[in-house]
Structure formats: C-alpha cells, structure tokens
N, C-alpha and C positions, 0 to 999 in steps of 0.2 A: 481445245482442238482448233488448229489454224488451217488445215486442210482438210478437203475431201476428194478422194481418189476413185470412182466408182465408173469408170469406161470400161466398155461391154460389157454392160453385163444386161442390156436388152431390156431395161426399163420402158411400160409402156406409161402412158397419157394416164392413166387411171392412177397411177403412184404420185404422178404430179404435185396436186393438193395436199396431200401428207406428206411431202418431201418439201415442198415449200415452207407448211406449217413448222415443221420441225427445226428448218434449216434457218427461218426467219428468227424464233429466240436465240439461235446463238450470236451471239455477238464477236466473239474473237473468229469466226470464220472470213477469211481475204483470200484464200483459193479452191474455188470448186475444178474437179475433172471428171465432167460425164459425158465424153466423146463416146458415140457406140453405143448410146442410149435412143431412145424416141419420143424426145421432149420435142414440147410445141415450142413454137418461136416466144408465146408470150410468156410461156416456164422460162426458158433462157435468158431473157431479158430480164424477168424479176431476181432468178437468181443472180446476175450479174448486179444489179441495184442493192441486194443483199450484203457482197461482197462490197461494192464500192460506199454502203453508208459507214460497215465495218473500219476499212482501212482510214473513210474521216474519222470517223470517232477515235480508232487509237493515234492516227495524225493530231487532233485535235485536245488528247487527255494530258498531254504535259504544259502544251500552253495554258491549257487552264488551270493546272495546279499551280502555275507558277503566278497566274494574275490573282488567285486564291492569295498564295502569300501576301503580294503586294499590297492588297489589301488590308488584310491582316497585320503589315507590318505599320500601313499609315495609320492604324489604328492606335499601335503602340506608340506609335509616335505622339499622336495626338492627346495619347494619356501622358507619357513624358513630358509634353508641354506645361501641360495645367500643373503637374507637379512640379515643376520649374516655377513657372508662376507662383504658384503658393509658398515655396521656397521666398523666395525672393520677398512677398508682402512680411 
C-alpha cells in the first residue's frame, strides 16, 4: 500500500496514537489523505515525516543496490588478479 485516502470521515485525537503506530511500520506508504479529520498539528507533522522518510528510502534503494554491485564486482576483480598472477608464476 502507497496510499491512504481517509478524508472525512471525522477521526478524533484519540485514534491518533494507533494510527501513527500502525502507519509508522509501513514503509512503502508516500501519500496520506486525511483532510476532514481532527488531527493535532503534531499528528500531521509526524505523519508527513513518515511519508517523506518512505519516499527517501525508495529514492535511495537503487543507489544502493547499485554500489552493492560495485562492490561486489571489485571484488571479483580482485580475485581475477591473483589468479592472473598465479597464472603468470
């Protein structure tokens, strides 16, 4: 789930805490909509933190597979050397 759509439906301050708790494990969430609700300013705020750590993290998941590889690859290389080398002697 990449959204949540939940305007008016009159949420008070008491669903807060369990809407945060719940909303904070997921991770692929990047757009909340609870206009028409009665969140506190500091509910709206974490949930917008929720959202934007979401959007770095999938921002940030293919650069890091990719320096994964690179790794990985001077690795291989590193092993192809010595086996070069020992070729060679």
């Amino acid at each position: 789930m990449s959204q949540v759509k939940l305007s008016d439906n009159f949420f008070s301050e008491q669903i807060e805490g369990l809407m945060l708790e719940a909303l904070n494990k997921n991770t692929n969430l990047v757009e909340l909509n609870f206009s028409g609700n009665r969140f506190s300013h500091s509910c709206l705020a974490k949930l917008k933190k929720i959202t934007t750590r979401n959007i770095r993290m999938i921002e940030e998941q293919e650069p890091n597979k990719l320096k994964a590889e690179i790794y990985r690859l001077r690795y291989e290389h590193g092993k192809l050397e010595e086996a070069k080398t020992k070729l060679k002697q």
